[in-house]
N, C-alpha and C positions, 0 to 999 in steps of 0.2 A: 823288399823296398817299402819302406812306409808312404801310406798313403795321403795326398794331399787332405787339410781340413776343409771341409768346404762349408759357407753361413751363409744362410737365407734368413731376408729382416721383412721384415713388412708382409707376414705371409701366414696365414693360421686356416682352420679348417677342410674343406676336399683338397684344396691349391697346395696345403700342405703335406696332407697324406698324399696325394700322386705324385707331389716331386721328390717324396722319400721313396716310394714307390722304384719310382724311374734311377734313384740315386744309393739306393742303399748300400750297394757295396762300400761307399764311402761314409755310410751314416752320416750324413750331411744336421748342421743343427741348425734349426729350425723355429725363428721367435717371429712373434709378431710386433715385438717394438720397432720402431725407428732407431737410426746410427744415433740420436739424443740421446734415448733411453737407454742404450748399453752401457753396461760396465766397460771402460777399457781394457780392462785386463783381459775379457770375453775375445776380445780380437786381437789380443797380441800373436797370434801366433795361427790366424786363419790368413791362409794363403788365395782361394777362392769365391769370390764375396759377391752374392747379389742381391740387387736394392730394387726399389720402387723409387716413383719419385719425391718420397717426403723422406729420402734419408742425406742431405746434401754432404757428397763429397769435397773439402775441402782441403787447402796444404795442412789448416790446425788441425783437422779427424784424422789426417793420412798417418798424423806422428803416433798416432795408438798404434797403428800395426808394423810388426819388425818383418812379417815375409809374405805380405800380398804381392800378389803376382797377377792375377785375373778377378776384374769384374763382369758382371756377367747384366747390367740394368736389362729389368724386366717394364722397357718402353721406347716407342720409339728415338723420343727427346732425350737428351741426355744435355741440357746446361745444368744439371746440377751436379755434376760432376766437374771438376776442376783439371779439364784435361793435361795441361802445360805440367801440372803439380805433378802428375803421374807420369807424364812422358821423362820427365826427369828423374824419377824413380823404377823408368821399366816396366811399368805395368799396363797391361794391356786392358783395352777396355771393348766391349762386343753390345751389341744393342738388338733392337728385336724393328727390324726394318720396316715390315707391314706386318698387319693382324687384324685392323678392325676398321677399313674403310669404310666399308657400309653400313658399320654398327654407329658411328661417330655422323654417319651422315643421315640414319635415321634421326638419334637423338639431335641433330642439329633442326629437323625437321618439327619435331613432337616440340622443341622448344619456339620455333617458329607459328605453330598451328596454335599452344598453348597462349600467343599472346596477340595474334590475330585475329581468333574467336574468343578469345577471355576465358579459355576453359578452365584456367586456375583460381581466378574470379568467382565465375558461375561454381566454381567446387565447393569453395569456402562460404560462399553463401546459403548452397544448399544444405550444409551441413549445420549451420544455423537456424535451419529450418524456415530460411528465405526463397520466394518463386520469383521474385520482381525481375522483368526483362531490363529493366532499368539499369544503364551503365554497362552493358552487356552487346550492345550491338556491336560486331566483328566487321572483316572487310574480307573479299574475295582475295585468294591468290592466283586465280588465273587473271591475267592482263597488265600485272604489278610486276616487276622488271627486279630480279635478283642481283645483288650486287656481291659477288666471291673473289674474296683475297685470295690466290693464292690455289692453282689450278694443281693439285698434286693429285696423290692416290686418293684423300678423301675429298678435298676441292673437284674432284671430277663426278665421284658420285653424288654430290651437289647438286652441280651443275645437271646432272642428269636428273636429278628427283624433280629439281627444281620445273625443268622443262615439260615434265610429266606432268605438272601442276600445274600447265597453262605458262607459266612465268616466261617474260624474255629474263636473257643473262647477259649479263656483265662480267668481265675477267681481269683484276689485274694479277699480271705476275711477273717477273723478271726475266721470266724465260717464256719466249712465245713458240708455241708448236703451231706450223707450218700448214696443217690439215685440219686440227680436232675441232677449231672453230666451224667448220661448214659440214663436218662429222657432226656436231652433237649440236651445234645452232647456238653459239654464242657469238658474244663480241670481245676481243682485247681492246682494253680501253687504258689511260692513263689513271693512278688512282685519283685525283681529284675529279676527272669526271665520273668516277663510279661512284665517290661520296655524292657528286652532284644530282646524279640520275638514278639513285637507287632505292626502293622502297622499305628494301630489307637487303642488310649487309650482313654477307657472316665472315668469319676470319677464320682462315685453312693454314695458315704458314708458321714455319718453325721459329721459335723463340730466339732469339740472339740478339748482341749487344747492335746490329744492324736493325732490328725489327723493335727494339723496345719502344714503348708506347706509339706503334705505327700509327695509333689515332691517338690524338693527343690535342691540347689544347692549340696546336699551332694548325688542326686541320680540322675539327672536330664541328667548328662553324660551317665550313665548308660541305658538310650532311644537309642535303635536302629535308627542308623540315615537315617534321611530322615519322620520318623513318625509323624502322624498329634495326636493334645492333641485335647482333647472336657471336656470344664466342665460344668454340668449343675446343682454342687451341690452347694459348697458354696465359695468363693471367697479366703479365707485365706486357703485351701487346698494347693493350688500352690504358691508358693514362685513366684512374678512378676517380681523382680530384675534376678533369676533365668530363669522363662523364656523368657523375653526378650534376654538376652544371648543367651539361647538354638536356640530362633531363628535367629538371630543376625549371630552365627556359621553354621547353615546349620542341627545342631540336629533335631529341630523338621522343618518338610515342611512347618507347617500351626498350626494353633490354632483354637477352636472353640469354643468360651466361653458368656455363658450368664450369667457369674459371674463373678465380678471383686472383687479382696481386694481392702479393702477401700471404695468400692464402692460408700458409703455415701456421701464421698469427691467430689464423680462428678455428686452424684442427688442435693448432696443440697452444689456446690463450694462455697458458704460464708466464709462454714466452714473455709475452707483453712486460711482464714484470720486471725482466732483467735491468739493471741499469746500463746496460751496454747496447740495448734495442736503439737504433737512429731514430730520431724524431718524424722523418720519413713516414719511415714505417709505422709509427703510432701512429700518425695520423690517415695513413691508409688501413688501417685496421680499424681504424671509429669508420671511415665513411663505406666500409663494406657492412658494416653494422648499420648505416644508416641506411644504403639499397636494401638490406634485407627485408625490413619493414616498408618497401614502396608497392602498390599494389601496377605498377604497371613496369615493374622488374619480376621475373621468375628466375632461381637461382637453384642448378641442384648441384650437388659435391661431389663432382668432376667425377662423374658416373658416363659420361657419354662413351668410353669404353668398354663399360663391366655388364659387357650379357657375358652368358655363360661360356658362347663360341669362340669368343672373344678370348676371353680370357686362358681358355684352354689351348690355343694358338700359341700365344704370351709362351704357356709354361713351355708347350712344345718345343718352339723356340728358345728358349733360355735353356731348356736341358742339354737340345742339342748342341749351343752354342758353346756350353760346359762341355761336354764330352769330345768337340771337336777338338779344342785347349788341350785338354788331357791326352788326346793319341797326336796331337803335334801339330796340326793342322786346324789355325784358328780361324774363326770367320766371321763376318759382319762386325769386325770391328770398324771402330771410329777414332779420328785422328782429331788432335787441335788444328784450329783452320790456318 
């Protein structure tokens, strides 16, 4: 019986040798482009396919392949995949459930502490060969009240770091658990009182056509001013025309974001070029270019997953998730809602 083809995109160095490793019987091929960068013709005829999230699944990419049968997304999120387009096609699609709560809720933290004490400030300065205390004074986070969208597997570890720091907390989420509040010392609040009373808001909740720009210019006023944002979730949650403004007026102090909207536009700027790019989107792509340059925004490239354990997790899970497919018995998939 011949063997299924199986293609992994976004994937080069150790991530690559262990998943050949783990897959060789099938000789799995193995590129580090994006579904952009491919040949079509490369995929006509793999039937196994796993991505990251800068390869977005669409019904236009799905017409390249004539026998995909299983995706295998190496994350948790999966809106870049176009579930409806593949449910109609049969194909099943599997994700990687948890992996790095506590790694996402460090980095949420290092991005927090980077812009409360200025440490990215004081960096660049010192590298200039500057001592000046000047511009540099920080603020405590013990007695500053946490404000967390969105109470999940890494919304929790949050909230827990958060409380380690002295912080009260704040919670909004859609779904309220009955004990954890007097377990771990928080408050469920509504979100406009948490923009109201929070000193630092971060954002835990999964992207969807429900959740886009959760802070946007219709609530963005409504942030207690002087408050630092942190997003470590997905890009299109915050409205960017929006916060730029907020910081622009003195609402928010600072930002902390390892996600940007559009983001794509400035890992792979060609795009920009296309004539078929929405005017939207240019215009969200100049104003991430212009946070880039604000010294009281820190921005890194949606790294708040990639330690090492992390990622080893990912693959663990993705292999196994393949191999479950393969003897018949699939799991962690994901359905259109």
């Amino acid at each position: 019986m011949e063997k299924p083809k199986i293609a992994f995109l976004e994937i080069k160095g150790w991530e690559a040798e262990y998943v050949f490793s783990q897959l060789k019987d099938y000789n799995p091929v193995l590129s580090k482009d994006t579904i952009n960068n491919i040949d079509a013709h490369f995929l006509q005829d793999i039937e196994i396919l796993s991505i990251f999230i800068y390869s977005p699944l669409d019904e236009a990419v799905l017409r390249a392949f004539r026998k995909l049968k299983f995706i295998a997304t190496r994350s948790t999120g999966f809106d870049h995949i176009d579930l409806e387009a593949l449910q109609n096609r049969n194909i099943e699609v599997a994700n990687v459930p948890a992996y790095g709560e506590h790694t996402v809720a460090e980095h949420t933290f290092a991005l927090i502490l980077a812009l409360t004490h200025n440490i990215h400030r004081a960096y660049v300065r010192t590298v200039q060969g500057t001592f000046s205390f000047e511009g540099l004074q920080g603020i405590d986070l013990k007695g500053k009240t946490l404000g967390v969208l969105g109470a999940g597997h890494i919304g929790l570890y949050v909230i827990k770091f958060g409380r380690a720091f002295g912080m009260n907390v704040l919670v909004y989420d859609t779904k309220k658990h009955p004990f954890l509040p007097e377990i771990m010392g928080f408050e469920y609040v509504t979100l406009d009182e948490l923009l109201a009373n929070s000193d630092v808001i971060t954002l835990h909740v999964p992207y969807s056509s429900q959740t886009h720009h959760l802070i946007g210019s219709h609530n963005i006023n409504k942030i207690k001013r002087g408050a630092f944002l942190i997003n470590t979730s997905r890009g299109g949650l915050v409205d960017t025309a929006a916060l730029t403004k907020a910081l622009d007026e003195g609402i928010l102090a600072g930002a902390g974001l390892d996600v940007l909207e559009e983001e794509s536009l400035i890992k792979e700027e060609r795009q920009i070029l296309y004539e078929d790019t929405p005017k939207e989107k240019l215009q969200t792509a100049i104003e991430n270019h212009i946070l880039l340059n604000r010294e009281n925004v820190v921005i890194t490239p949606h790294i708040a997953f990639y330690s090492k354990e992390a990622m080893q997790r990912i693959l663990d899970v993705t292999v196994s998730n393949i191999k479950s497919y393969l003897e018949g018995r699939p799991k962690n998939l994901v359905k259109a809602a």
